[in-house]
Structures are given as C-alpha cells and as structure tokens.
DRENDOVO-666166 format. One record per residue: residue number from 1; residue in three letters; x, y, z of N, C-alpha, C, O in turn. Coordinates in steps of 0.2 Angstrom, whole numbers. Example, Ala and Ser with C-alpha at 12.3 -4.5 7.8 and 13.67 -1.06 7.14 Angstrom:
REM residues 2
<atom k="1" r="ALA" n_xx="66" n_yy="-28" n_zz="39" ca_xx="62" ca_yy="-22" ca_zz="39" c_xx="66" c_yy="-16" c_zz="39" o_xx="71" o_yy="-17" o_zz="42"/>
<atom k="2" r="SER" n_xx="64" n_yy="-11" n_zz="35" ca_xx="68" ca_yy="-5" ca_zz="36" c_xx="64" c_yy="0" c_zz="39" o_xx="67" o_yy="6" o_zz="40"/>
END
This chain:
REM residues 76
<atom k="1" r="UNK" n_xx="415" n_yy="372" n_zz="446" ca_xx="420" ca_yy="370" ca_zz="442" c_xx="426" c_yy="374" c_zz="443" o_xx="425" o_yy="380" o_zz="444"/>
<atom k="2" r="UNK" n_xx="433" n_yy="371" n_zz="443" ca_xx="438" ca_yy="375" ca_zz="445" c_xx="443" c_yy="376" c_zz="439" o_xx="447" o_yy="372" o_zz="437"/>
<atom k="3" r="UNK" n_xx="443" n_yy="382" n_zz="436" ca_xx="447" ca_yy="383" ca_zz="429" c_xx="454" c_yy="380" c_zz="434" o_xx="457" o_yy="381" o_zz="439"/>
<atom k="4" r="UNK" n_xx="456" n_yy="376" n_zz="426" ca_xx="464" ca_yy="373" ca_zz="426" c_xx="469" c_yy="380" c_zz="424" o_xx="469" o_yy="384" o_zz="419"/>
<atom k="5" r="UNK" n_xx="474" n_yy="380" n_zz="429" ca_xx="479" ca_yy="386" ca_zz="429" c_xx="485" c_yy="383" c_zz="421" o_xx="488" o_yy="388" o_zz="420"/>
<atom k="6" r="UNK" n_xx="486" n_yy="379" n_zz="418" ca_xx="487" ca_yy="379" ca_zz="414" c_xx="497" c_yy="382" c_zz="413" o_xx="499" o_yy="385" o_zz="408"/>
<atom k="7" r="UNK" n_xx="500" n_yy="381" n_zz="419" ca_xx="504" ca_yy="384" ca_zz="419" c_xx="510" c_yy="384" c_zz="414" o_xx="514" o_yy="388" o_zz="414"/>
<atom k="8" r="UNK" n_xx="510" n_yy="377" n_zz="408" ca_xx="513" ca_yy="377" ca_zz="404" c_xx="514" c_yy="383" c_zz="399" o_xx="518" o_yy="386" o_zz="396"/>
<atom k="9" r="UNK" n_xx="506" n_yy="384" n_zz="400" ca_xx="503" ca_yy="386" ca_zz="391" c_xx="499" c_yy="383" c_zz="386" o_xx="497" o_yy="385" o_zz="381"/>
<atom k="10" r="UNK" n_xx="500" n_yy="377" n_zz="387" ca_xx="499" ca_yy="371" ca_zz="381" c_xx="494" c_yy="367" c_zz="382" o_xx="494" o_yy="362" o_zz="379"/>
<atom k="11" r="UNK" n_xx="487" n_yy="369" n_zz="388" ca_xx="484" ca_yy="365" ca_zz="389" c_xx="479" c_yy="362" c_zz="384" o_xx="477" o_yy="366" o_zz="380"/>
<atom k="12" r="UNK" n_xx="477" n_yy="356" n_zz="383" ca_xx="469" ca_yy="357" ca_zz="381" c_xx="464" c_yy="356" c_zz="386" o_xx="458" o_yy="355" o_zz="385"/>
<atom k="13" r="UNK" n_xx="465" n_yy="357" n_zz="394" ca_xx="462" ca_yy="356" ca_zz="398" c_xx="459" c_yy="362" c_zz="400" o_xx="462" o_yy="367" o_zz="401"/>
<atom k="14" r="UNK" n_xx="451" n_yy="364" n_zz="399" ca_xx="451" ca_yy="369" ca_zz="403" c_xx="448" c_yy="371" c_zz="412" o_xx="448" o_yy="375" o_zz="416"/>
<atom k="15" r="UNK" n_xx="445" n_yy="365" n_zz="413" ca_xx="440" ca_yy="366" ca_zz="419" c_xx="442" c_yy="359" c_zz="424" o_xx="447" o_yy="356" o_zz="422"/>
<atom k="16" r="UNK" n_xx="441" n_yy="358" n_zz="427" ca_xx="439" ca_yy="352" ca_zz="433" c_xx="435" c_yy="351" c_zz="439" o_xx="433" o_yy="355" o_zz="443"/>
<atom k="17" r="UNK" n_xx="434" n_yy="347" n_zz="439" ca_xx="428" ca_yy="345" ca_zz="448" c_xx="429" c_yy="341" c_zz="450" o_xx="426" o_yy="336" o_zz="448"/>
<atom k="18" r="UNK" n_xx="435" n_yy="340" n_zz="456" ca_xx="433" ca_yy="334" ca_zz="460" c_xx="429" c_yy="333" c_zz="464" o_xx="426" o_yy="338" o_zz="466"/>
<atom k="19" r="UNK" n_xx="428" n_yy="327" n_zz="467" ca_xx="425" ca_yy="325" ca_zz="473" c_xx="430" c_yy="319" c_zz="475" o_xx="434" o_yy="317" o_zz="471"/>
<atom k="20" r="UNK" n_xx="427" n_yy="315" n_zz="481" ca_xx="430" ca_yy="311" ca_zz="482" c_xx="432" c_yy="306" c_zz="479" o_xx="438" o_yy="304" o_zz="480"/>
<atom k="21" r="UNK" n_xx="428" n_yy="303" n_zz="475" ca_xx="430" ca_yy="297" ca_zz="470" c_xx="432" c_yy="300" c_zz="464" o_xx="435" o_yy="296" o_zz="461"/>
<atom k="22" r="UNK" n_xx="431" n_yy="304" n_zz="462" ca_xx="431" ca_yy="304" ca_zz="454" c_xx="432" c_yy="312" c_zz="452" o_xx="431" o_yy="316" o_zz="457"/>
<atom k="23" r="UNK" n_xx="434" n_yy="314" n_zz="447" ca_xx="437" ca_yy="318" ca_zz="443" c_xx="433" c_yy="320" c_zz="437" o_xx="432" o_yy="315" o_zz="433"/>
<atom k="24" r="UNK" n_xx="430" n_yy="325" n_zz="437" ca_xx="429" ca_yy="328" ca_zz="428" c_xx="433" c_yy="333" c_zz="427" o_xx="436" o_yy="338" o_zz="430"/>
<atom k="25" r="UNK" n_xx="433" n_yy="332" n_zz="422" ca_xx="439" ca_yy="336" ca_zz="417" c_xx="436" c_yy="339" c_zz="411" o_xx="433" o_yy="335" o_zz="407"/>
<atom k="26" r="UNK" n_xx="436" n_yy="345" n_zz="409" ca_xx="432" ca_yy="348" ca_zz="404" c_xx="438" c_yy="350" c_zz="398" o_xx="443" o_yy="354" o_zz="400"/>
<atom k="27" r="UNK" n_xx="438" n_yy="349" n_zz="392" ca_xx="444" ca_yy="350" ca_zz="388" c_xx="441" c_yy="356" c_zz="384" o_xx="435" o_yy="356" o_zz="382"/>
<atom k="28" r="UNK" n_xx="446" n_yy="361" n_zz="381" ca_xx="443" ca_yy="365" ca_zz="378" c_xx="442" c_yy="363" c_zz="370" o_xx="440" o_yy="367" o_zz="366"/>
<atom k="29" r="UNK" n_xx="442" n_yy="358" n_zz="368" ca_xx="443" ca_yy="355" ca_zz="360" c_xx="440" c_yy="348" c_zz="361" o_xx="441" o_yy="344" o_zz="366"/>
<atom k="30" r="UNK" n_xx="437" n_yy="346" n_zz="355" ca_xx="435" ca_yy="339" ca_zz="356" c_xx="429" c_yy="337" c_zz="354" o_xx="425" o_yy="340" o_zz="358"/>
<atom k="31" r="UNK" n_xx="425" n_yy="333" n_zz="351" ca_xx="418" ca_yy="330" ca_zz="350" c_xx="413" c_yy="330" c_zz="356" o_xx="407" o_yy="332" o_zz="357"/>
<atom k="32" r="UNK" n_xx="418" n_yy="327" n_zz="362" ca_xx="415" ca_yy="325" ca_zz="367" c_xx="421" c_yy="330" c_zz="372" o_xx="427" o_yy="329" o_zz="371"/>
<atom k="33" r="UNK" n_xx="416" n_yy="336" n_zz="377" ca_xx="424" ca_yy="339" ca_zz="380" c_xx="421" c_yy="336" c_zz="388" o_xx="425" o_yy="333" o_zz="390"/>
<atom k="34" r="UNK" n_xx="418" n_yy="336" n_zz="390" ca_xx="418" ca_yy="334" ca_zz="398" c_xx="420" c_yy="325" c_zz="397" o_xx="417" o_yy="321" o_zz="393"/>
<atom k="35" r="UNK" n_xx="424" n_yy="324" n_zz="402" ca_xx="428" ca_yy="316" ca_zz="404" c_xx="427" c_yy="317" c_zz="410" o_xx="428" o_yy="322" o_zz="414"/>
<atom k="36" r="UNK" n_xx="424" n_yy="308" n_zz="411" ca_xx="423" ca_yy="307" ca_zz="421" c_xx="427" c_yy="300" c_zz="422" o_xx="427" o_yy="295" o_zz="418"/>
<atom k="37" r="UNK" n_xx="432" n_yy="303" n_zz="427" ca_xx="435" ca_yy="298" ca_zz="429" c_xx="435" c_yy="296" c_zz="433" o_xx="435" o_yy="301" o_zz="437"/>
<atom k="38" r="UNK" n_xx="434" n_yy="290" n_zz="438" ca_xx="433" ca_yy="287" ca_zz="445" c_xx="437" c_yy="281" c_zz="446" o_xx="441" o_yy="278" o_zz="443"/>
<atom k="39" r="UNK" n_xx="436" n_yy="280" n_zz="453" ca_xx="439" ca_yy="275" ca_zz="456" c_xx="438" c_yy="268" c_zz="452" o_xx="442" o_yy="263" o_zz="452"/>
<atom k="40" r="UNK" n_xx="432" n_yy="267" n_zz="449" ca_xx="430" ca_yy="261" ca_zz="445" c_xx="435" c_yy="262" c_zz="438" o_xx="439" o_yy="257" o_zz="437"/>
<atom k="41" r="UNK" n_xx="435" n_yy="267" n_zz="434" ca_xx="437" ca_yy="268" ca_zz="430" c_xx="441" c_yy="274" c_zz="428" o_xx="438" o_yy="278" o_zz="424"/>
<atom k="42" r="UNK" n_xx="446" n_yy="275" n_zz="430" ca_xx="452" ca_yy="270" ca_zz="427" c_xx="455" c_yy="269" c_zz="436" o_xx="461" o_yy="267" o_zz="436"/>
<atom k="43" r="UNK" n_xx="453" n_yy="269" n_zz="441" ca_xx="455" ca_yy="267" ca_zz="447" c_xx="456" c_yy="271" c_zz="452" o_xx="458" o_yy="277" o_zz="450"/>
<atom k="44" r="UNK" n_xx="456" n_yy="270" n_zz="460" ca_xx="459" ca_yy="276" ca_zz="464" c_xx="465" c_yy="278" c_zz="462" o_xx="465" o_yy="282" o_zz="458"/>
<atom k="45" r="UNK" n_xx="471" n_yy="275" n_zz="463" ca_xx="476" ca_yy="279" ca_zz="462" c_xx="478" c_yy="285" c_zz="457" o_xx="481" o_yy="290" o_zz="458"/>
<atom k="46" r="UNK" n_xx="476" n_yy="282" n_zz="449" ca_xx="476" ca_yy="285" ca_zz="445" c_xx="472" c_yy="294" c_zz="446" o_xx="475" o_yy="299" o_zz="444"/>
<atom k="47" r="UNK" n_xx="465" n_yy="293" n_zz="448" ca_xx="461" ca_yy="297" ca_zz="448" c_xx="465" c_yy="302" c_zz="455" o_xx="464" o_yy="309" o_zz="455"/>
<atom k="48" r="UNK" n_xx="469" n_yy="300" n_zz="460" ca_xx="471" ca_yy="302" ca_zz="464" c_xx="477" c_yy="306" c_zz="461" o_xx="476" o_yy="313" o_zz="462"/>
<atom k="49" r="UNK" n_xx="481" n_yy="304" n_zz="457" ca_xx="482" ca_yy="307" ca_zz="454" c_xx="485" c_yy="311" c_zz="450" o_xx="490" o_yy="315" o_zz="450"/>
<atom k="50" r="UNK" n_xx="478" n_yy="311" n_zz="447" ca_xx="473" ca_yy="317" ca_zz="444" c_xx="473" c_yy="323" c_zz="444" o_xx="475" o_yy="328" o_zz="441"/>
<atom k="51" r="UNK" n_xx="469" n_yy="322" n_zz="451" ca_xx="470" ca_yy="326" ca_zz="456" c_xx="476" c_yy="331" c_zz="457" o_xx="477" o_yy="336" o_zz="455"/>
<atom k="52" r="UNK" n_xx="478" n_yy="325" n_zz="460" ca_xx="485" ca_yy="333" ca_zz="461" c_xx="487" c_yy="334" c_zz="456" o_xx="490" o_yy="339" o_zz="459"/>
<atom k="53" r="UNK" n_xx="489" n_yy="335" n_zz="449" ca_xx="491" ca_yy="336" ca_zz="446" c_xx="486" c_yy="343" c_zz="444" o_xx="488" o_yy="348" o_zz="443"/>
<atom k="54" r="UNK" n_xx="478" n_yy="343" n_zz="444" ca_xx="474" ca_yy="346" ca_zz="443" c_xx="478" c_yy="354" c_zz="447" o_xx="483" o_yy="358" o_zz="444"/>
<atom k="55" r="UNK" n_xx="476" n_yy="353" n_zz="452" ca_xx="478" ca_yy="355" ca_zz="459" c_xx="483" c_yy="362" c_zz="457" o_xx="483" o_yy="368" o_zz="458"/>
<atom k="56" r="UNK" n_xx="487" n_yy="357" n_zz="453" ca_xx="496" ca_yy="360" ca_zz="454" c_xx="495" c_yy="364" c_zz="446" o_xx="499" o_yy="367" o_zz="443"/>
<atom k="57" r="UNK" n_xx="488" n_yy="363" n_zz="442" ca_xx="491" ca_yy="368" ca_zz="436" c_xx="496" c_yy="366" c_zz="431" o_xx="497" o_yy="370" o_zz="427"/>
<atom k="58" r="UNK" n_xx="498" n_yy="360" n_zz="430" ca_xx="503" ca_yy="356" ca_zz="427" c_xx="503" c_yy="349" c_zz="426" o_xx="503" o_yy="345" o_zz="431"/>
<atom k="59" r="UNK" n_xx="503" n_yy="347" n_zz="420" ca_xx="506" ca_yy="340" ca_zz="419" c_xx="499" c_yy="337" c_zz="419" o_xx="499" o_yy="331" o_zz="420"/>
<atom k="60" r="UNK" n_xx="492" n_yy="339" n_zz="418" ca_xx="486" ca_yy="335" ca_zz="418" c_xx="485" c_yy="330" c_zz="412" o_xx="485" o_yy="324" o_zz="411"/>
<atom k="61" r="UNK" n_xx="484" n_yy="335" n_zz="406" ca_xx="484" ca_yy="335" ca_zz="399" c_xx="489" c_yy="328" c_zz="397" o_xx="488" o_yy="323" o_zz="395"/>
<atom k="62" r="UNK" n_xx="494" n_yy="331" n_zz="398" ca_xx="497" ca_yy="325" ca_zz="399" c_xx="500" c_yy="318" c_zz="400" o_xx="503" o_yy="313" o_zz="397"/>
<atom k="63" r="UNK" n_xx="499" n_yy="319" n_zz="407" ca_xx="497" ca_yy="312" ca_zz="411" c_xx="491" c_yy="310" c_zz="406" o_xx="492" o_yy="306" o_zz="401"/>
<atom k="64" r="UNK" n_xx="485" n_yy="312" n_zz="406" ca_xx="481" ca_yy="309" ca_zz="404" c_xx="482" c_yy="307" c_zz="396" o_xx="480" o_yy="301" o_zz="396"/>
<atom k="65" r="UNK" n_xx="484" n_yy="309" n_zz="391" ca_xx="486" ca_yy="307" ca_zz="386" c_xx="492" c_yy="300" c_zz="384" o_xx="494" o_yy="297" o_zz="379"/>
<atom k="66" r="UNK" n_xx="494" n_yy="300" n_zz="390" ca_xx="499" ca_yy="297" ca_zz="390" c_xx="500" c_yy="289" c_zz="394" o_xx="504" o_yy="284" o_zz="393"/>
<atom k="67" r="UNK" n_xx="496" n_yy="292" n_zz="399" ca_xx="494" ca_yy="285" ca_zz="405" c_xx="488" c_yy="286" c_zz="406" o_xx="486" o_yy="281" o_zz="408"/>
<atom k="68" r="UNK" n_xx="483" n_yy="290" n_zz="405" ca_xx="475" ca_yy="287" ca_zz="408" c_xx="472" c_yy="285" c_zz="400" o_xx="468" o_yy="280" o_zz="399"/>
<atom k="69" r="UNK" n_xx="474" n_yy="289" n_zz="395" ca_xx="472" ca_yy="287" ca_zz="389" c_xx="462" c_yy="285" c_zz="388" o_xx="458" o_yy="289" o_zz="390"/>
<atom k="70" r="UNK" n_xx="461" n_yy="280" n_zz="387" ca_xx="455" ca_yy="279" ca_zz="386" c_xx="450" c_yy="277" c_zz="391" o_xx="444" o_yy="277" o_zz="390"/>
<atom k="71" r="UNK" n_xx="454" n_yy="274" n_zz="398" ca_xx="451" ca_yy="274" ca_zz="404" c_xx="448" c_yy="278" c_zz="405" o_xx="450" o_yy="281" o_zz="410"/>
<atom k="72" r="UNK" n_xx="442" n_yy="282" n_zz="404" ca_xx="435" ca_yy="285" ca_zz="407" c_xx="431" c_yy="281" c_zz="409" o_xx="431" o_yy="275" o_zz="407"/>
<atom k="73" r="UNK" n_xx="428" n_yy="284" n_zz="412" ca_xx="420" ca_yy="280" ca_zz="414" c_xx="414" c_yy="284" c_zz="411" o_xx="409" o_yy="283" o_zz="412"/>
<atom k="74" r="UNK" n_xx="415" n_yy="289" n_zz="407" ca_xx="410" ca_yy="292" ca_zz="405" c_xx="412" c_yy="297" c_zz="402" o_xx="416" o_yy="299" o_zz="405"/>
<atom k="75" r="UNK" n_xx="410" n_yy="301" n_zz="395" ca_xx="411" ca_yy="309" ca_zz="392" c_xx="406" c_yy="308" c_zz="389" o_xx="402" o_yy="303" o_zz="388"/>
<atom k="76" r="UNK" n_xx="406" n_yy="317" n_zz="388" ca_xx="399" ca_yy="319" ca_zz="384" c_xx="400" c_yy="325" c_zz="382" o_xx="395" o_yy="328" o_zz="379"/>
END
C-alpha cells in the first residue's frame, strides 16, 4: 500500500494500490473505507486516471467525488 502524499491538505484519501487493471483506494473516514476500482467498473480510462492523479498526490478525492462518484466495483 502506497500512502497518498495529500499535497492539498484536505484529503480523505489515505492509502492506494495499483496494479494493472484496477485501483484500491483506502479513505481515512467512512463506514466502508477501502474502494476497488477496475477496468469493469467504472472503466479503463477512468481508473487510468486515477492512477495518475494517485501518483501525483493531488486532485484524487476529488476526481472521485465528482466524476467516479459511485462507480466501484467493490468497498468494504
């Protein structure tokens, strides 16, 4: 797991793991804080992404809040 650099300050993302297809995203707040994202759902592009934005320490939290919204394929 790769902690997210959070370089806003305002994360609620704390952690991540990609692999090729798909993205988990671990949040520090929530009922359910691990979310799996994949090529299925919500699609490659998207999860590509993700990706970089992981990557880059910026702008994940809210992409996802704002364009992947409910598209997971899995939390727990």
């Amino acid at each position: 797991m790769t902690p997210y650099l959070n370089l806003n300050g305002n994360s609620n993302v704390l952690a991540f793991e990609a692999t090729e297809d798909s993205i988990l995203v671990v949040f520090k707040s929530g009922a359910c804080r691990k979310y799996l994202y994949n090529t299925a759902r919500p699609g490659g592009a998207v999860v590509e992404r993700m990706k970089v934005l992981a990557v880059q320490g910026r702008g994940l939290n809210s992409y996802i809040n704002t364009t992947v919204k409910d598209r997971y394929a899995n939390k727990w």
